[in-house]
PQR file with spaces between the fields and no chain letter, atoms N, CA, C, O and H, PARSE charges and radii, in Angstrom:
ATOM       1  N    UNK     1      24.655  -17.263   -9.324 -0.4000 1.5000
ATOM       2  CA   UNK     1      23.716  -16.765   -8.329 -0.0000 2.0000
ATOM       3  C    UNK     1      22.288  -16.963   -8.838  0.5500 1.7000
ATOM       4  O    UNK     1      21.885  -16.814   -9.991 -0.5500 1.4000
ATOM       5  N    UNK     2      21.404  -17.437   -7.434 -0.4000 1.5000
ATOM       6  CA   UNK     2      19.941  -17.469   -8.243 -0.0000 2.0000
ATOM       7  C    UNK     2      19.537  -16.406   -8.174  0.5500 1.7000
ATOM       8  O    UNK     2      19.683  -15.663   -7.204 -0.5500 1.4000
ATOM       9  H    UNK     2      21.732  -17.558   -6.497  0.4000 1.0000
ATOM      10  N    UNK     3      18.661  -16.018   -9.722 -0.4000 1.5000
ATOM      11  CA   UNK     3      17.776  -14.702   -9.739 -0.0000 2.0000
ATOM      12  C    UNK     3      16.646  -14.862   -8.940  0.5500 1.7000
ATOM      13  O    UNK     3      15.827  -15.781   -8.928 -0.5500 1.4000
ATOM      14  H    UNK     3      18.542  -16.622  -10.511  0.4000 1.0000
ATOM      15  N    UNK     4      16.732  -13.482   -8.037 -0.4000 1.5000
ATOM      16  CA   UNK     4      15.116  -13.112   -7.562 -0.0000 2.0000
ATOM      17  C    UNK     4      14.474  -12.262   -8.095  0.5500 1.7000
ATOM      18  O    UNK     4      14.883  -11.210   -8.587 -0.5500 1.4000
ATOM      19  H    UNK     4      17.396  -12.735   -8.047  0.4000 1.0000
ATOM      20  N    UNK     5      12.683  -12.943   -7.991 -0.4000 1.5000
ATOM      21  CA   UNK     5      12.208  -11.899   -8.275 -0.0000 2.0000
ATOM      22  C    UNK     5      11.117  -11.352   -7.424  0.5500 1.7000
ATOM      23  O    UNK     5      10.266  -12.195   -7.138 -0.5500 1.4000
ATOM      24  H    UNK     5      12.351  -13.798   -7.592  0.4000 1.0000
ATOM      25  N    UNK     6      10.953  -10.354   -7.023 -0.4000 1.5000
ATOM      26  CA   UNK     6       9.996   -9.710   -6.050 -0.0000 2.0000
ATOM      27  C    UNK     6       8.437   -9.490   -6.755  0.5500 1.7000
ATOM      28  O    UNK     6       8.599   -8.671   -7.660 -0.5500 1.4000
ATOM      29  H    UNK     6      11.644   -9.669   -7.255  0.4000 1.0000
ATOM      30  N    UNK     7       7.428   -9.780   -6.708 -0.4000 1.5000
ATOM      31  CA   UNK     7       5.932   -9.634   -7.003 -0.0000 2.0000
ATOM      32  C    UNK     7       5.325   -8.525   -5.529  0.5500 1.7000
ATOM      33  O    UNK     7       5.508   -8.839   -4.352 -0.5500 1.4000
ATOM      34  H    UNK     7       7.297  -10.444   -5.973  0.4000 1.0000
ATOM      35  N    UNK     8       4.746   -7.488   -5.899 -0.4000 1.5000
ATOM      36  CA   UNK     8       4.129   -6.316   -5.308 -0.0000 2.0000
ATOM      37  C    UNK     8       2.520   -6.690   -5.479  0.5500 1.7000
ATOM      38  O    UNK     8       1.865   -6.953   -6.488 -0.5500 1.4000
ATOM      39  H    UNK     8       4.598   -7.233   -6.854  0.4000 1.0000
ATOM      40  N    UNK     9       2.213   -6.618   -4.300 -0.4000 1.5000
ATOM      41  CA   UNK     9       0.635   -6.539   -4.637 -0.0000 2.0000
ATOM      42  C    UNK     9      -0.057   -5.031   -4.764  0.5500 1.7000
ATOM      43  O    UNK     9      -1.217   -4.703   -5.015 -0.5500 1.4000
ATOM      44  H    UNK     9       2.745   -6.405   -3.481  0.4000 1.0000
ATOM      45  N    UNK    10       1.303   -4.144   -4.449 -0.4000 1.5000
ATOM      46  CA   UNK    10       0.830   -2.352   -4.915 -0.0000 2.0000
ATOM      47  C    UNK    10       0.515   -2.047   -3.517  0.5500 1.7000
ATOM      48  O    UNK    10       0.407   -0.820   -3.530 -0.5500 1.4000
ATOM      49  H    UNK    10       2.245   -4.410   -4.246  0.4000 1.0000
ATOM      50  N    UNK    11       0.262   -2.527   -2.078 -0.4000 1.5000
ATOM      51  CA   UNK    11      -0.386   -1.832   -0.964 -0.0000 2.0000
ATOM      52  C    UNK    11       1.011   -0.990   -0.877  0.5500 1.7000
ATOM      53  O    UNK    11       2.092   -1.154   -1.443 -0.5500 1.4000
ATOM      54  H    UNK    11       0.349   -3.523   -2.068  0.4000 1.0000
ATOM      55  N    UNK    12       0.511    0.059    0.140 -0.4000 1.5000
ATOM      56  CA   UNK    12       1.372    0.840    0.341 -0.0000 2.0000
ATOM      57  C    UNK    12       2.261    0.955    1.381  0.5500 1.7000
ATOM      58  O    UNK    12       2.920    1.966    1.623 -0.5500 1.4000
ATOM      59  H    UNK    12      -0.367    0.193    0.600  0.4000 1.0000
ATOM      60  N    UNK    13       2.296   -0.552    2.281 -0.4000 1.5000
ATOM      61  CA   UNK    13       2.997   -0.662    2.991 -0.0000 2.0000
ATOM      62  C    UNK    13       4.223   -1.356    2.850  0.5500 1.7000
ATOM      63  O    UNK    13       5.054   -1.503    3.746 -0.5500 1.4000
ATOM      64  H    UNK    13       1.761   -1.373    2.084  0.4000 1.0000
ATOM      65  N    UNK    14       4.315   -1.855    1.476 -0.4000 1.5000
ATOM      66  CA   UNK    14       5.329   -2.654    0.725 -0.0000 2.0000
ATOM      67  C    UNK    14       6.239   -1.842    1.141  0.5500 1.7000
ATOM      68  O    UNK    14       6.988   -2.117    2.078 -0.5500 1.4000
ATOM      69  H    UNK    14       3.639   -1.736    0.748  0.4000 1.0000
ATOM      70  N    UNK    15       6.270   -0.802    0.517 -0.4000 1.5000
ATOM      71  CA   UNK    15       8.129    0.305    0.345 -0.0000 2.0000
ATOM      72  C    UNK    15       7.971    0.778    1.856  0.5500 1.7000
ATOM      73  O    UNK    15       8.907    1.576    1.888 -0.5500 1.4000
ATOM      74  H    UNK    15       5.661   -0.579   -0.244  0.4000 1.0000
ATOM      75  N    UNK    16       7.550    0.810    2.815 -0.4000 1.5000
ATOM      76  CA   UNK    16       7.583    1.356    3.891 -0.0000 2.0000
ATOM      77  C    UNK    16       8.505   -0.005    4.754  0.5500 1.7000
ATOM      78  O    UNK    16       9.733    0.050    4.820 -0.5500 1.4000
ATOM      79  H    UNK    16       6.789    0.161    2.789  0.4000 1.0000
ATOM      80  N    UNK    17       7.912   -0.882    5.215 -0.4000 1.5000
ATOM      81  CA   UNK    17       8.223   -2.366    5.628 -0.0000 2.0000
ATOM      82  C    UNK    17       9.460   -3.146    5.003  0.5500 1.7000
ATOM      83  O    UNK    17      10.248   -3.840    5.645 -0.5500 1.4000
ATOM      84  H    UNK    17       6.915   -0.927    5.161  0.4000 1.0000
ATOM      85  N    UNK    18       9.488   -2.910    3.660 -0.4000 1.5000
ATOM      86  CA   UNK    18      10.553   -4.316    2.712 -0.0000 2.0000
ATOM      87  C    UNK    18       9.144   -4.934    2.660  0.5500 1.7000
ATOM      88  O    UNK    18       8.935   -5.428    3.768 -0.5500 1.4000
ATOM      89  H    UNK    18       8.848   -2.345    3.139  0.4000 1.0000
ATOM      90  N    UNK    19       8.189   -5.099    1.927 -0.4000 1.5000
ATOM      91  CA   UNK    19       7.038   -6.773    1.955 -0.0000 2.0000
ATOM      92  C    UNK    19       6.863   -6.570    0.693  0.5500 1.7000
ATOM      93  O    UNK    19       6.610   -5.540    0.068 -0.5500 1.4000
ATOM      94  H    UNK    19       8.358   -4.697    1.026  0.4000 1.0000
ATOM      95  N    UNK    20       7.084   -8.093    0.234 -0.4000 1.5000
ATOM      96  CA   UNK    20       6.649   -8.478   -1.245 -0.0000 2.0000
ATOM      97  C    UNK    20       5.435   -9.592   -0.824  0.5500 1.7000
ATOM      98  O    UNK    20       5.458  -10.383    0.119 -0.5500 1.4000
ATOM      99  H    UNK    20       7.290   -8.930    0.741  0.4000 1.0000
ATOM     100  N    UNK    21       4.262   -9.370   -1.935 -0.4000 1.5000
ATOM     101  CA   UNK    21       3.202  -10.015   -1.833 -0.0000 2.0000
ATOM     102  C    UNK    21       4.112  -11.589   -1.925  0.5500 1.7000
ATOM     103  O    UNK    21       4.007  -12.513   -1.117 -0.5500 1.4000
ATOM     104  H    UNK    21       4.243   -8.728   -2.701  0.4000 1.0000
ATOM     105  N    UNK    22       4.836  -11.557   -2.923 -0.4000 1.5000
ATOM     106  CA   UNK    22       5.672  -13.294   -3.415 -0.0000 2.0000
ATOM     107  C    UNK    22       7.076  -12.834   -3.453  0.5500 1.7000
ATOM     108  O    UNK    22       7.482  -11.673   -3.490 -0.5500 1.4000
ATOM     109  H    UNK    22       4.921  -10.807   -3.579  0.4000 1.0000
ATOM     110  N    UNK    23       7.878  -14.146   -3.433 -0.4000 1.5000
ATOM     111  CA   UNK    23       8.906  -13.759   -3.975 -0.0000 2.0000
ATOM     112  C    UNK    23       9.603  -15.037   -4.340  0.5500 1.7000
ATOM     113  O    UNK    23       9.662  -16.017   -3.598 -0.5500 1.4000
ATOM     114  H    UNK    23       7.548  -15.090   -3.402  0.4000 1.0000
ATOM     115  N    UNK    24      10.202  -14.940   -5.716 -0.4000 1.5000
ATOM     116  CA   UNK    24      10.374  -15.995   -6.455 -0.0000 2.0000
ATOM     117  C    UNK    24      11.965  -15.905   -6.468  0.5500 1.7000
ATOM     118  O    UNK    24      12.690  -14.956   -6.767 -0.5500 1.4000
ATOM     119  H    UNK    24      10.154  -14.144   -6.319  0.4000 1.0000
ATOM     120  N    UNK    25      12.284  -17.224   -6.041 -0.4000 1.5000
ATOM     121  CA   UNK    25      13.967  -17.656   -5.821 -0.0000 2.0000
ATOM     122  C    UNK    25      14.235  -19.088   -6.287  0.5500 1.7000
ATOM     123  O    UNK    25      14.258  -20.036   -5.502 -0.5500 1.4000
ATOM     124  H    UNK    25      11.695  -17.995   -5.799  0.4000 1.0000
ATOM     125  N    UNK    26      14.505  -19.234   -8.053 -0.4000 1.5000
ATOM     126  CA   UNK    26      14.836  -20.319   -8.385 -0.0000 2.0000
ATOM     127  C    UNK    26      13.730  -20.604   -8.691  0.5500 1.7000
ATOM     128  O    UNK    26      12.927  -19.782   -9.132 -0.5500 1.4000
ATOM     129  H    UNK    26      14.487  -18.464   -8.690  0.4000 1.0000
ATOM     130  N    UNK    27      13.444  -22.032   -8.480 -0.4000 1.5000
ATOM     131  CA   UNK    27      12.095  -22.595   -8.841 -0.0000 2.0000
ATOM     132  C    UNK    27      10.708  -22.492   -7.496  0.5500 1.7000
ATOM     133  O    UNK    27       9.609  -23.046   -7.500 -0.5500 1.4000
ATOM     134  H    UNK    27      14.096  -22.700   -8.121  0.4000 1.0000
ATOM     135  N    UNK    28      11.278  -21.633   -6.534 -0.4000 1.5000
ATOM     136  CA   UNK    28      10.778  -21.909   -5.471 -0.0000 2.0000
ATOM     137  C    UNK    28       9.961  -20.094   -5.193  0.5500 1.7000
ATOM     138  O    UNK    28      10.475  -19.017   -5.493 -0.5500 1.4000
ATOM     139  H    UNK    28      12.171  -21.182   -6.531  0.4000 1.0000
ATOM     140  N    UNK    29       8.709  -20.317   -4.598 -0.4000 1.5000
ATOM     141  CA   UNK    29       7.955  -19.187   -4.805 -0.0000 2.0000
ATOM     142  C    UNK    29       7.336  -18.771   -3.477  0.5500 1.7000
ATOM     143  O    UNK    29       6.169  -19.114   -3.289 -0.5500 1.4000
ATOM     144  H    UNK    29       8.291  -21.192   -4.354  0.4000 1.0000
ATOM     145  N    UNK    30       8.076  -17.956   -2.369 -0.4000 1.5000
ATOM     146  CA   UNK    30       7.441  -17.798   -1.088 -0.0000 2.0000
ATOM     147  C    UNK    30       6.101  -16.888   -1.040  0.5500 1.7000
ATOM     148  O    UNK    30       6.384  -15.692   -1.114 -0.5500 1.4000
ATOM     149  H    UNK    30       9.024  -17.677   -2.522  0.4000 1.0000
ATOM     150  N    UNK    31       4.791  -17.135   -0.942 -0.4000 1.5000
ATOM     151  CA   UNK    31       3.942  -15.748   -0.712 -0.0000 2.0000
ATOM     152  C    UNK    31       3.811  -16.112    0.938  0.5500 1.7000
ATOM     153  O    UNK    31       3.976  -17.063    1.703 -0.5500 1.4000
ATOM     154  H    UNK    31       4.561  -18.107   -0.883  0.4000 1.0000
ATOM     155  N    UNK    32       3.363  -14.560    0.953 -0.4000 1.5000
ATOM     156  CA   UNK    32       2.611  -14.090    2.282 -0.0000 2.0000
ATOM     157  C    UNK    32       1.331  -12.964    2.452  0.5500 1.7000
ATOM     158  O    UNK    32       0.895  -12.250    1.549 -0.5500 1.4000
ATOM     159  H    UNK    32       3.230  -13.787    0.332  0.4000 1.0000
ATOM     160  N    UNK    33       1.095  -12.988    3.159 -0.4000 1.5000
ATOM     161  CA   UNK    33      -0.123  -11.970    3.376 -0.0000 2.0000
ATOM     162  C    UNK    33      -1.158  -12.035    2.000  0.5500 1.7000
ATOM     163  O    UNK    33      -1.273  -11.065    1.251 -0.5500 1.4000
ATOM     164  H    UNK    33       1.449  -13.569    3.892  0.4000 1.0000
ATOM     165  N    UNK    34      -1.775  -13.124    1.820 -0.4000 1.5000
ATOM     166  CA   UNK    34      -2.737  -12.881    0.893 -0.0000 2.0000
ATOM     167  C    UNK    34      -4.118  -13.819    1.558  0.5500 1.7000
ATOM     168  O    UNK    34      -4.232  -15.025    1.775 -0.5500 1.4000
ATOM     169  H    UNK    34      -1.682  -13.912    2.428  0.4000 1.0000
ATOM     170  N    UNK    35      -5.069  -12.661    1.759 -0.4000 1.5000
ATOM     171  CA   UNK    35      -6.266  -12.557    2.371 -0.0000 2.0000
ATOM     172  C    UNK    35      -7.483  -12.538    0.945  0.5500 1.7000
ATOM     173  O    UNK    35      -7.501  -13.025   -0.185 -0.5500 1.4000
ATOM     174  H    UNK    35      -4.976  -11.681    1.584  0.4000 1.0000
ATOM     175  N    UNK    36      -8.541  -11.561    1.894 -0.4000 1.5000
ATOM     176  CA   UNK    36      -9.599  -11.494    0.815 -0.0000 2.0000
ATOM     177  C    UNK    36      -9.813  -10.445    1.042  0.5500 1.7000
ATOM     178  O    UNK    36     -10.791  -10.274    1.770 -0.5500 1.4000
ATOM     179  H    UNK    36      -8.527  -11.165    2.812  0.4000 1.0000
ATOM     180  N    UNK    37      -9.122   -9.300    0.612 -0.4000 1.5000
ATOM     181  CA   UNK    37      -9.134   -7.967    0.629 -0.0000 2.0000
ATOM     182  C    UNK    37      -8.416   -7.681   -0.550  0.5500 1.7000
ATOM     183  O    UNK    37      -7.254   -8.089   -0.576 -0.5500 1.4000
ATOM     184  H    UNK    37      -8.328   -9.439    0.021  0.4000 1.0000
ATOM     185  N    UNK    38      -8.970   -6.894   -1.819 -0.4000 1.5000
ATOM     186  CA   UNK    38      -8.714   -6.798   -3.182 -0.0000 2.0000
ATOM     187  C    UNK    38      -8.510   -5.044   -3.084  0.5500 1.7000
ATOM     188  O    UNK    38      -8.448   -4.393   -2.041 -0.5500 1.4000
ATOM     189  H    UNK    38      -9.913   -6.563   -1.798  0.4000 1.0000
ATOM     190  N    UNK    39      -8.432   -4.541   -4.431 -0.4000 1.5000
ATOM     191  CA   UNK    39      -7.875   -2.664   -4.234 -0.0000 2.0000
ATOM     192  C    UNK    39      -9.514   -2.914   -4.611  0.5500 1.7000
ATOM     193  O    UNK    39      -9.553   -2.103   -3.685 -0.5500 1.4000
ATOM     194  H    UNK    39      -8.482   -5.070   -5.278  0.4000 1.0000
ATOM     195  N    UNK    40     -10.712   -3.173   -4.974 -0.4000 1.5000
ATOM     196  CA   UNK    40     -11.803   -3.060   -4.655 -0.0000 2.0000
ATOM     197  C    UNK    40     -12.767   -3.456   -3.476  0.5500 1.7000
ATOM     198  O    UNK    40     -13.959   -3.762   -3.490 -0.5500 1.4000
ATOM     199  H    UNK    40     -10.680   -3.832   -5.726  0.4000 1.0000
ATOM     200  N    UNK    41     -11.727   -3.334   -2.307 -0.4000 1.5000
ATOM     201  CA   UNK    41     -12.912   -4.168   -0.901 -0.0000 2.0000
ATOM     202  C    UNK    41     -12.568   -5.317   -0.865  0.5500 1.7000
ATOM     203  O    UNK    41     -11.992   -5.959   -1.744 -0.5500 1.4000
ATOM     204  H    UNK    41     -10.759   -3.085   -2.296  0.4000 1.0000
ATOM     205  N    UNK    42     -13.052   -5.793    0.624 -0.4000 1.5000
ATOM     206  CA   UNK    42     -12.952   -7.256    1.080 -0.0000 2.0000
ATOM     207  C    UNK    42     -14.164   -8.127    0.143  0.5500 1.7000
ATOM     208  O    UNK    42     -15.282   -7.947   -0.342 -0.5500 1.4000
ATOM     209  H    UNK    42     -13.519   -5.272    1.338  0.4000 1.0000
ATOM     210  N    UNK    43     -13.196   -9.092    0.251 -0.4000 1.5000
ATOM     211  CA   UNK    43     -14.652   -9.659   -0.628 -0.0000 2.0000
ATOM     212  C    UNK    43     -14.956  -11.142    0.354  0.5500 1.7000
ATOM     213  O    UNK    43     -14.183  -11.914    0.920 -0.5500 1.4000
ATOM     214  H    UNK    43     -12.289   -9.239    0.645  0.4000 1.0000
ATOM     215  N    UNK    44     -16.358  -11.100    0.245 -0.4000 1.5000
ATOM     216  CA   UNK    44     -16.903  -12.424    1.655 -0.0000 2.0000
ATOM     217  C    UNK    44     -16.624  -11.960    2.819  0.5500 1.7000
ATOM     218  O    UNK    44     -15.872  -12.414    3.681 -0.5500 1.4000
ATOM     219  H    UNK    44     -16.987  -10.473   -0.215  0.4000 1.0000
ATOM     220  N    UNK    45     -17.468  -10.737    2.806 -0.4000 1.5000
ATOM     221  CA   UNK    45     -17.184  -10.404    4.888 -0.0000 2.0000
ATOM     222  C    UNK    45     -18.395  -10.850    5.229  0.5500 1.7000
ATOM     223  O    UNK    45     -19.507  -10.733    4.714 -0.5500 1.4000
ATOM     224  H    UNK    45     -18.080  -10.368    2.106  0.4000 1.0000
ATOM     225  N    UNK    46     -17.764  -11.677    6.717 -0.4000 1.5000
ATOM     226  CA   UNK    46     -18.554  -12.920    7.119 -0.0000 2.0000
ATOM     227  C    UNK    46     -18.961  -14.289    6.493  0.5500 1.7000
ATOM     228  O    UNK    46     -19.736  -15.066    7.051 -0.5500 1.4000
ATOM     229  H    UNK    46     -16.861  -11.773    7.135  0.4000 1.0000
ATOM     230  N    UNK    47     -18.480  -14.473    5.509 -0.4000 1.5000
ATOM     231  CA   UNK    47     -18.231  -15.974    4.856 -0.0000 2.0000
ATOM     232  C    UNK    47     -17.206  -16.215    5.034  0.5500 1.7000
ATOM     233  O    UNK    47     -16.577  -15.189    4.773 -0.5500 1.4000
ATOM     234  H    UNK    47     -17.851  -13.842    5.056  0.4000 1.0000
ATOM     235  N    UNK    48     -16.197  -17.374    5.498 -0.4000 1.5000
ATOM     236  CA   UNK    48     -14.951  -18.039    5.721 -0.0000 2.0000
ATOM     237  C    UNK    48     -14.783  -18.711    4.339  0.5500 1.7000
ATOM     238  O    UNK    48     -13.736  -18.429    3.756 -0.5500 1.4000
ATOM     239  H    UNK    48     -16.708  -18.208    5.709  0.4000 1.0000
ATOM     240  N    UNK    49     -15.317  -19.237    3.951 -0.4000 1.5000
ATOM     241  CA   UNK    49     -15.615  -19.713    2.799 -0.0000 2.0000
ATOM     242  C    UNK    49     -14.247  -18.676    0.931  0.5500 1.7000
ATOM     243  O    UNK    49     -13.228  -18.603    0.243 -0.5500 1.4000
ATOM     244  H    UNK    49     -16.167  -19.467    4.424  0.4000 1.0000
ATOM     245  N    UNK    50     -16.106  -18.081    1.451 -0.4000 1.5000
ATOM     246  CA   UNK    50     -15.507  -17.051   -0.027 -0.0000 2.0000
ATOM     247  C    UNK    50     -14.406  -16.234    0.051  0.5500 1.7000
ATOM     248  O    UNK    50     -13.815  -15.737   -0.908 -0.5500 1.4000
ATOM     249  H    UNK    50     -16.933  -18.140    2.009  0.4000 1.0000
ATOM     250  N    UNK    51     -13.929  -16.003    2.174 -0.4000 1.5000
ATOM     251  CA   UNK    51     -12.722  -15.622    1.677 -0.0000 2.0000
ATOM     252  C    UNK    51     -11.438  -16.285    1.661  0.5500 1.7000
ATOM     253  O    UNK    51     -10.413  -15.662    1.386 -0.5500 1.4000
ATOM     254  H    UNK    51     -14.409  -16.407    2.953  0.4000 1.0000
ATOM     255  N    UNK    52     -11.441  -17.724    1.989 -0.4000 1.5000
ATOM     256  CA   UNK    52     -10.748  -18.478    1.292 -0.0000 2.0000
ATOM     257  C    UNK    52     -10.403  -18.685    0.092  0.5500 1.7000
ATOM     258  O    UNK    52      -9.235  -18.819   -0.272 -0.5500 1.4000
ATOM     259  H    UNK    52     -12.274  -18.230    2.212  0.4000 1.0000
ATOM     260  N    UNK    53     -11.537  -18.736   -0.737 -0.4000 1.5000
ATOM     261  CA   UNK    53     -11.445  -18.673   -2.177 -0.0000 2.0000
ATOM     262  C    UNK    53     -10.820  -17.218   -2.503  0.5500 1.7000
ATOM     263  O    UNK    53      -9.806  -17.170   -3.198 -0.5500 1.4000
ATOM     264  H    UNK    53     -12.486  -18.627   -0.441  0.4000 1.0000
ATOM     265  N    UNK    54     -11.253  -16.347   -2.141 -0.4000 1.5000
ATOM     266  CA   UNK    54     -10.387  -15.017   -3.090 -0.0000 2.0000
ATOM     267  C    UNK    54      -8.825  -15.418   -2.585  0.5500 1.7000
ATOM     268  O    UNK    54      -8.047  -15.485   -3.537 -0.5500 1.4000
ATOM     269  H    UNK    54     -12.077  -16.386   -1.576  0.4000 1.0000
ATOM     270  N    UNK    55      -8.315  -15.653   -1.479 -0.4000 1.5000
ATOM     271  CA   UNK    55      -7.138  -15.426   -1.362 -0.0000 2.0000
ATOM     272  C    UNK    55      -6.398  -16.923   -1.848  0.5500 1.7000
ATOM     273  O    UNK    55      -5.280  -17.185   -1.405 -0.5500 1.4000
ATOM     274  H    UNK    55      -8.946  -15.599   -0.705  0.4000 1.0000
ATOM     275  N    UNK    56      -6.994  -17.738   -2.646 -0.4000 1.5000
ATOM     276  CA   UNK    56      -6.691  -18.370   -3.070 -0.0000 2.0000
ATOM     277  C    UNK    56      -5.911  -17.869   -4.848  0.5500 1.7000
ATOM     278  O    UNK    56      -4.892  -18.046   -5.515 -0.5500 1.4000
ATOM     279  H    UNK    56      -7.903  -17.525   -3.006  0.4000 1.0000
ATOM     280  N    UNK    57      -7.226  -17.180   -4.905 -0.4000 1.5000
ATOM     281  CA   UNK    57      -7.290  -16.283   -6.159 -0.0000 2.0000
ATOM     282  C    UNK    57      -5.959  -15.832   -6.454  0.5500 1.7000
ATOM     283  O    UNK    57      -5.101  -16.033   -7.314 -0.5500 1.4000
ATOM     284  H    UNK    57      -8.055  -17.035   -4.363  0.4000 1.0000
ATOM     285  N    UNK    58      -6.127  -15.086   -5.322 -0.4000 1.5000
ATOM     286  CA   UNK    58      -4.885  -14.125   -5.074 -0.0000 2.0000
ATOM     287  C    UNK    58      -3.290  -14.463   -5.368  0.5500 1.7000
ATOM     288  O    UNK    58      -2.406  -13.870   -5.986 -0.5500 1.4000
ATOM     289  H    UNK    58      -6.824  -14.923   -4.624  0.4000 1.0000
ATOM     290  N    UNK    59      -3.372  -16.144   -4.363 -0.4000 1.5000
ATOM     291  CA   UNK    59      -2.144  -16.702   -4.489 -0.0000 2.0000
ATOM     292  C    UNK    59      -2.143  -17.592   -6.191  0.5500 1.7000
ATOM     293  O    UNK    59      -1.002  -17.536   -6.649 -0.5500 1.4000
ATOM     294  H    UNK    59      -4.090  -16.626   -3.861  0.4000 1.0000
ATOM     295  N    UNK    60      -2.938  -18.205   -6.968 -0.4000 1.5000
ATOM     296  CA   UNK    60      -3.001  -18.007   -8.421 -0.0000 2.0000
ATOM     297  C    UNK    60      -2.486  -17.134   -9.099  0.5500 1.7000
ATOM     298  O    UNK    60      -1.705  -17.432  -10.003 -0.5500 1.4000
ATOM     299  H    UNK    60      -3.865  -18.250   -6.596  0.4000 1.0000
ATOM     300  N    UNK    61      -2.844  -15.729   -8.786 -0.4000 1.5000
ATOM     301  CA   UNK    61      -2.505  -14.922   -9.799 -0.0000 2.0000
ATOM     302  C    UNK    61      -1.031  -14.801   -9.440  0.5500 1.7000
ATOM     303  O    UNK    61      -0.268  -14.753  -10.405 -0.5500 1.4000
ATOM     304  H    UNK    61      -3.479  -15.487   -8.052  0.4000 1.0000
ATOM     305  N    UNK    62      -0.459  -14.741   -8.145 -0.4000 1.5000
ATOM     306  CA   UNK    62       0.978  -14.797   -8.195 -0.0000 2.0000
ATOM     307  C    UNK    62       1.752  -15.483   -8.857  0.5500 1.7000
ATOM     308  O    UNK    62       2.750  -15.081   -9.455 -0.5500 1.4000
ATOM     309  H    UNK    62      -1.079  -14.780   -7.361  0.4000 1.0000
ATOM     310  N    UNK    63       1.274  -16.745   -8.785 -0.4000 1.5000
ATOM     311  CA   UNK    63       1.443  -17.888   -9.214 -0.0000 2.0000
ATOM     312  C    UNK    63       2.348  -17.493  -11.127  0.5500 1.7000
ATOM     313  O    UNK    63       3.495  -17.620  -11.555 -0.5500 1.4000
ATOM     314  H    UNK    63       0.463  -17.072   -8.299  0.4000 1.0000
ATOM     315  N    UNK    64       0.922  -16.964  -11.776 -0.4000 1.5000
ATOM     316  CA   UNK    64       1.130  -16.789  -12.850 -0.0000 2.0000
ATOM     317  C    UNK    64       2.019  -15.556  -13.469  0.5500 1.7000
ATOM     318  O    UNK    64       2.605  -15.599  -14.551 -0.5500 1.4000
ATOM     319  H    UNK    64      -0.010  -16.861  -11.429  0.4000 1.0000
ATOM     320  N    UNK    65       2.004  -14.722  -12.783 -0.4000 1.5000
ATOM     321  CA   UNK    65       2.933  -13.188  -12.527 -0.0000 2.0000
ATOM     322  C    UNK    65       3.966  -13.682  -12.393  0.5500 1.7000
ATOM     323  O    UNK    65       4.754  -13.158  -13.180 -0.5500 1.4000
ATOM     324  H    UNK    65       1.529  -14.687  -11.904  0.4000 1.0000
ATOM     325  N    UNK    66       4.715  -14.912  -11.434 -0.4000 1.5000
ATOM     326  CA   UNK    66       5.642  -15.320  -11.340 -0.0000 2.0000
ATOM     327  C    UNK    66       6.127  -16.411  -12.388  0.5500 1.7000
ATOM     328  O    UNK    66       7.218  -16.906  -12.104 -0.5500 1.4000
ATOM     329  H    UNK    66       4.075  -15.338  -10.795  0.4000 1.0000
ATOM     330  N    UNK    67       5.638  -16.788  -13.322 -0.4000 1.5000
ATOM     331  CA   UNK    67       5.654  -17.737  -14.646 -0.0000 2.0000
ATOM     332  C    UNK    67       5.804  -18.890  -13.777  0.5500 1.7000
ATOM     333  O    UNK    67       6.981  -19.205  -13.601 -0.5500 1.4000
ATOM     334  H    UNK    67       4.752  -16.385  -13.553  0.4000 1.0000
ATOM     335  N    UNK    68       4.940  -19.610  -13.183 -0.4000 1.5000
ATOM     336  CA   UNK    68       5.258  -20.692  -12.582 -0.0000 2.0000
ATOM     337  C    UNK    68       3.769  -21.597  -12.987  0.5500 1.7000
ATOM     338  O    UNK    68       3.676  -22.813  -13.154 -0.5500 1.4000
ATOM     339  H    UNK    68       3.984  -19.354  -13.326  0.4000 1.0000
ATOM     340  N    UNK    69       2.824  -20.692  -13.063 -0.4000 1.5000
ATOM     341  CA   UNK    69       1.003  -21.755  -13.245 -0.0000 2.0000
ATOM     342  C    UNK    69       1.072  -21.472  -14.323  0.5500 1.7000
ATOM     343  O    UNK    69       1.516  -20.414  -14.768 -0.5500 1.4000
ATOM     344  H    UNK    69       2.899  -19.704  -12.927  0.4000 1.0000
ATOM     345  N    UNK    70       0.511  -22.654  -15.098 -0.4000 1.5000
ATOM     346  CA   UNK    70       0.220  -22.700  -16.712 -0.0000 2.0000
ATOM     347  C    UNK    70      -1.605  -23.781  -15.941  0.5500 1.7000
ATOM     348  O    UNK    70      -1.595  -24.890  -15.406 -0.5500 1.4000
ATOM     349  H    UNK    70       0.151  -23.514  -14.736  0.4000 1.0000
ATOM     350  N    UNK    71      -2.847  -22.883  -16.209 -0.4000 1.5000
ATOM     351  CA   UNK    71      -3.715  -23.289  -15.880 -0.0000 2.0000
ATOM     352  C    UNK    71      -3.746  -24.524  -17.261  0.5500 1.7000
ATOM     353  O    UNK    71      -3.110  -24.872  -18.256 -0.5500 1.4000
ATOM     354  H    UNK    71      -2.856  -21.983  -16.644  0.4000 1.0000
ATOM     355  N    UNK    72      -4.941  -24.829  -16.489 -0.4000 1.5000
ATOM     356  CA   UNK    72      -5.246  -26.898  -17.847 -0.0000 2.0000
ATOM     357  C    UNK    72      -6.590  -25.646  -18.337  0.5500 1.7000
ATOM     358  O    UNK    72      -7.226  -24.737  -17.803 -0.5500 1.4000
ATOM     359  H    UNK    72      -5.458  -24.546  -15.681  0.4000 1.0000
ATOM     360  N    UNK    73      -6.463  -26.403  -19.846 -0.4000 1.5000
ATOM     361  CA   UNK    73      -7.682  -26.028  -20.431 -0.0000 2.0000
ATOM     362  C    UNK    73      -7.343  -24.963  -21.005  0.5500 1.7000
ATOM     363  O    UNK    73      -8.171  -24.319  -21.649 -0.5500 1.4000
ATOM     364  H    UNK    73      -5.946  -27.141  -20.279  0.4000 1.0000
């Protein structure tokens, strides 16, 4: 059987719903719901831009939580 593993981004609608920020099955890594809203505030309200980039961020850090990104450098 493949191991899963569930990644939480901590909101509090996770345990209410079933929602995992990621979820890692095999070599394969589904996210969802990652915006530009951090546990410190939205970040880039009214830039499309910057909040692309945070939720880019966002999906990175899953990335690495899930042992899958080994950044260069």
């Amino acid at each position: 059987m493949t191991e899963r593993l569930n990644i939480s981004s901590g909101g509090p609608f996770e345990s209410i719903v079933g929602y995992s920020r990621a979820v890692r099955v095999g070599p394969h890594i589904y996210v969802a719901g990652c915006t530009s809203m951090t546990p410190n505030g939205l970040v880039g309200a009214g830039d499309p831009y910057a909040q692309a980039v945070q939720a880019l961020r966002t999906i990175e850090t899953v990335e690495i939580e899930a042992d899958a990104y080994v950044p260069e450098g």
